[in-house]
N, C-alpha and C positions, 0 to 999 in steps of 0.2 A: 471619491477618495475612500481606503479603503482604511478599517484599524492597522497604524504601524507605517502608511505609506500610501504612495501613489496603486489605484487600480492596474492590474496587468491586463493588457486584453485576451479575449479568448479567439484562438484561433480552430475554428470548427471545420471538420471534414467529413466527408462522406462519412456515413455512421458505421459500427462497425457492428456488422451482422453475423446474427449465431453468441450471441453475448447477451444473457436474461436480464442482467440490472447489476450495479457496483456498489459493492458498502467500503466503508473505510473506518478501521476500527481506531478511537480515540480517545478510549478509557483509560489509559497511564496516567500515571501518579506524575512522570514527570520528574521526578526526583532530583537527578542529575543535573539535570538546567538548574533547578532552584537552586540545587547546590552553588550553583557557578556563576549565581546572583541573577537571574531570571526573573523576576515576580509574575509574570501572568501565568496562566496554564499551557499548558506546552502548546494547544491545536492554535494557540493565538502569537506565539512566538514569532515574529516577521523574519522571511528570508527575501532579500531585496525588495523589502519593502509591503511583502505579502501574507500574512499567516498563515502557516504551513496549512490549515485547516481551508483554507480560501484557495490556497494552490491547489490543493487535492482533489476537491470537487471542482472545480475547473476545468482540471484534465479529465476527469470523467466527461467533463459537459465537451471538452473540445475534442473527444474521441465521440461522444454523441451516444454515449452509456446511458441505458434510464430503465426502472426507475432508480432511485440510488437509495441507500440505507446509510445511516451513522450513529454510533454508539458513542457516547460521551459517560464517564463518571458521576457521581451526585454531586459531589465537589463544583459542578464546570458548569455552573447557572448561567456564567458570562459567555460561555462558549454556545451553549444551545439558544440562545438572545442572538448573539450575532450570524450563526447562519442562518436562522431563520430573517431577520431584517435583511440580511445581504441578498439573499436568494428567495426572497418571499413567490418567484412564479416559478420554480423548481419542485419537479415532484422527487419529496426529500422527507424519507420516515426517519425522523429523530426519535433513539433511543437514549434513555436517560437510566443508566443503569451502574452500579459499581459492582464488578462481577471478579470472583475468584482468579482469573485467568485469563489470556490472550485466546484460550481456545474457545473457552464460554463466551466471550465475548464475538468470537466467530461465529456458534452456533444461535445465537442471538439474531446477527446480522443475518445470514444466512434464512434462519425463517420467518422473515420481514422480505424474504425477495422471492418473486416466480419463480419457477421449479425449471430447471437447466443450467446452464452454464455461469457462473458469476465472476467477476471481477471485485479483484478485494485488494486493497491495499494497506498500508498502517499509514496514520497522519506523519509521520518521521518519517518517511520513505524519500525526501527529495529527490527529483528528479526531471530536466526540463521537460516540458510539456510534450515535445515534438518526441522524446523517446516514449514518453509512457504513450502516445497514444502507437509510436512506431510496435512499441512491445502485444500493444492490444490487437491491432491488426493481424499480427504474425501470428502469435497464440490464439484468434479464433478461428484461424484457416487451419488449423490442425485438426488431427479425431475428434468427434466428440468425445470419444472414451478419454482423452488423454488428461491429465491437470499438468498447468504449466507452470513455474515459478522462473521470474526475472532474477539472472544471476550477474554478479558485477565483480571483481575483480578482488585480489586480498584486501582487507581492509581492516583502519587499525581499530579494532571494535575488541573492546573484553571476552567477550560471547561470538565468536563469527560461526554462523551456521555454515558449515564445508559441505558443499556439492562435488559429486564426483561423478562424472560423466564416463560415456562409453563409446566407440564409434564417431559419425560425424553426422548423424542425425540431432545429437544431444541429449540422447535418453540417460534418464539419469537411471544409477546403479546405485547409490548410496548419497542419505543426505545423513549430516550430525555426526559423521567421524570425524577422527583425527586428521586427515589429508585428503584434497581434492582442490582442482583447477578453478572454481569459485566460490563465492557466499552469495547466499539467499539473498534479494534486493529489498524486501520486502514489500514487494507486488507479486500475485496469484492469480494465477485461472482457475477455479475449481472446474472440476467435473462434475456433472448431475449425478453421476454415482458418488463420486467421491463425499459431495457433501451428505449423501442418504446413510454413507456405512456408518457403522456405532463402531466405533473403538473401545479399546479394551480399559478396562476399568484402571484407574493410575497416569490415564496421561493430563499433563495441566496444563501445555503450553502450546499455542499452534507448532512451534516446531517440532514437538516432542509428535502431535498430529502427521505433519507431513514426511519425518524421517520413518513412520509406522507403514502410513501409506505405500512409501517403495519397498520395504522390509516385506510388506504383504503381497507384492506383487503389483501392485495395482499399476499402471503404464504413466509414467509421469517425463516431462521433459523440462528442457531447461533452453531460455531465450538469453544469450545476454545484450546488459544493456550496460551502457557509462554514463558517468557522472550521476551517480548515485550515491547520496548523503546520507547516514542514518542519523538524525540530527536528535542526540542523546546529550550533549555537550555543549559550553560556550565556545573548543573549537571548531566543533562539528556545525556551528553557526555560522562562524566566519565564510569556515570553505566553503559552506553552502552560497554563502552571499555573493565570495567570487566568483562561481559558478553561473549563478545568477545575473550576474552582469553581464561577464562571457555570453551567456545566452540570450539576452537583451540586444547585446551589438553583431550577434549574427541574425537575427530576426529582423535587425534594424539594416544590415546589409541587405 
């Protein structure tokens, strides 16, 4: 049994090759849920049954990603206790930090991992397992030069990061405008370049990072994927639960 619920299994597959290690970043404050009568820390919040922090690394393990990295908050003592007990034979660098931004917190994860290609997710990112690893396959058969971000469909989010595509390749031509055919899922491929360049003094947030990224030219593409939760909310909880079951009885089919 896991915190919150019954264990989910993991369903492993051929590993996915051309992919250096996977962090997932888990330092948010969380806010929102607290708001909305939450009491744990967000990475332990259950979605059918699972803590979204327990889903996450999971799908790394069931895409067969390693080594992995995770960032948690000073605040989230409970959090870095329970993945370490849940996953004690995983090689798993817990970082314990409360850092200014989503982007420090990337450059954090990022030099905790081998030098190439990474997979990065945020612990909100819900998503069944069979996409995120369908998304990680697809994204590492691409350039290496390329960075890929998982896009999903309008979504009712305060902040929706807009992608804007071009062709039917899905290279993207602009991220963080006003209009485009998707939002950010939050899942990433970086590039070995991509994580080496220094950005310009002023940016604070991964997005504010990756809309730089195509504004500079850099070759970036776009996967999409569905049934994607940004689980910021108590009803971004729920949906995610239906989902979750949905996904439970097709597995079970």
């Amino acid at each position: 049994m896991s915190a919150g619920g019954a264990r989910s299994p993991v369903r492993e597959g051929a590993p996915v090759h051309g992919i250096a290690g996977g962090g997932v970043l888990a330092a948010g404050q969380g806010s929102r849920l607290r708001g909305d009568g939450f009491v744990s820390a967000k990475p332990l919040v259950p979605v059918g049954g699972v803590p979204l922090v327990e889903h996450a690394i999971e799908s790394f393990l069931a895409a067969r990603i390693a080594p992995l990295a995770i960032i948690f908050n000073e605040s989230e003592a409970d959090c870095v206790r329970f993945v370490r007990e849940r996953f004690p034979a995983v090689d798993l660098d817990v970082a314990v930090r409360t850092t200014a931004s989503t982007l420090e917190s990337f450059r954090e994860i990022s030099a905790r991992l081998p030098g190439g290609r990474i997979l990065v997710a945020t612990v909100d990112a819900w998503c069944p397992r069979e996409e995120f690893v369908r998304f990680a396959v697809e994204a590492a058969s691409l350039p290496e030069e390329e960075t890929v971000v998982a896009v999903t469909g309008p979504a009712d989010d305060e902040r929706p990061l807009r992608v804007r595509r071009e062709g039917t390749e899905g290279r993207v031509v602009e991220i963080g405008g006003e209009t485009g055919d998707g939002v950010t899922a939050g899942i990433f491929l970086f590039s070995s370049r991509a994580r080496r360049l220094e950005a310009p003094p002023g940016l604070e947030r991964l997005r504010d990072f990756l809309r730089w990224l195509v504004s500079s030219g850099e070759p970036v593409r776009a996967i999409s994927v569905r049934d994607v939760i940004d689980v910021d909310r108590g009803s971004d909880v729920r949906l995610a639960d239906a989902l979750a079951g949905r996904s439970v009885a097709r597995a079970g089919g």
